[in-house]
N, C-alpha and C positions, 0 to 999 in steps of 0.2 A: 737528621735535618741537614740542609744541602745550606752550603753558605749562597749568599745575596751578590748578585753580579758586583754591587758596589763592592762591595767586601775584596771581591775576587781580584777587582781592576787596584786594589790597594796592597795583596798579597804579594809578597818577596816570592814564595814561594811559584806564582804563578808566572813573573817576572823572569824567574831562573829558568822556566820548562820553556818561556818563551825564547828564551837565549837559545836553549839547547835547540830547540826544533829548525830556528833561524839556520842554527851552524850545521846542524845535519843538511839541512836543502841546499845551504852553500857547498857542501862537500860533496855532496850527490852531483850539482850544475857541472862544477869545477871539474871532475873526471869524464863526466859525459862530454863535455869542452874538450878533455884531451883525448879520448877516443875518436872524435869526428876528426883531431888534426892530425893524427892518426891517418884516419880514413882517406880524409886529402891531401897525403902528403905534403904538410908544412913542413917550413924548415926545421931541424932536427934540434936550435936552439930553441923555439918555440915550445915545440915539443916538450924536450926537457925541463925548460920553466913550469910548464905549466902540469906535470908532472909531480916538480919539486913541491911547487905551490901545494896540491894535492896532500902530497903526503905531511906539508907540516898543517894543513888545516887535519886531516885527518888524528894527525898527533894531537892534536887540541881537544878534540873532539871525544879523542880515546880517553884523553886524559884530566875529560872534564869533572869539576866538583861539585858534589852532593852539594844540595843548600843546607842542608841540614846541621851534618857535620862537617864540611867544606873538606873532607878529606876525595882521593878518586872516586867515583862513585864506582866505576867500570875495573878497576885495577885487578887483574889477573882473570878478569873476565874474560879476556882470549880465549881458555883453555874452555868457560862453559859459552860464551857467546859475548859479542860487542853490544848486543843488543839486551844485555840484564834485565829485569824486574825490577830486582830490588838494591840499592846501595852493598856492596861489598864488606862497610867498617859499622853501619850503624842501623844496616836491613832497614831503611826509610825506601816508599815502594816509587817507583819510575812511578811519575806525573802526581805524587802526590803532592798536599795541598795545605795540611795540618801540621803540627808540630807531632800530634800522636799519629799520626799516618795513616787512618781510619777514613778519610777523604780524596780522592784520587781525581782530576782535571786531564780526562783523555782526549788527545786529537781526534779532532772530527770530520771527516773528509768533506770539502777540500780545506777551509781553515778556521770551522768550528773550534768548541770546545765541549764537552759532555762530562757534567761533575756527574759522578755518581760514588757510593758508599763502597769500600774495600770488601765488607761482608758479600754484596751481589756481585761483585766481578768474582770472589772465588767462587760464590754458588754458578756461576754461567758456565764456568768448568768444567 
């Protein structure tokens, strides 16, 4: 049984996926931003601000917290991907939605939301 939009718009949980998704776009803008000054030769302090900027949103980003157990969600996830599945301290799955993590809220192009059960997204597999 899929929770109730009402439910959803009350969920911490969906709250925290909305942060993340926020700050991934902002990080995504923010480098495309300094590519193009880049491209047209801005001044070289521009540049590097916007650069610097870059990498500490990106530090943010790396080093955001599970809602779950508020520990890194992504921490040493370098070595398999920045882009995880699942929490690194407490295996809670990327976009879930539950406290048991059997409920998952995935982005939905362009800025849906698509709840579905953890059991069909592995059978999709």
């Amino acid at each position: 049984m899929l929770p109730s939009p009402k439910t959803l718009a009350e969920n911490d949980y969906v709250h925290c996926w909305t942060c993340y998704r926020r700050l991934r776009s902002v990080v995504i803008a923010v480098f495309l931003a300094a590519i193009i000054e880049v491209r047209f030769f801005l001044p070289g302090i521009v540049i590097a601000a916007t650069f610097f900027l870059y990498f500490l949103l990106a530090m943010w980003l790396a080093n955001w917290n599970c809602p779950r157990c508020n520990r890194s969600f992504f921490r040493y996830a370098f070595l398999r991907s920045l882009f995880g599945a699942r929490c690194f301290y407490c295996e809670f799955p990327k976009w879930g939605i539950s406290d048991t993590g059997d409920v998952i809220l995935r982005p939905k192009f362009p800025l849906g939301w698509k709840a579905e059960a953890v059991r069909e997204h592995v059978l999709k597999k």
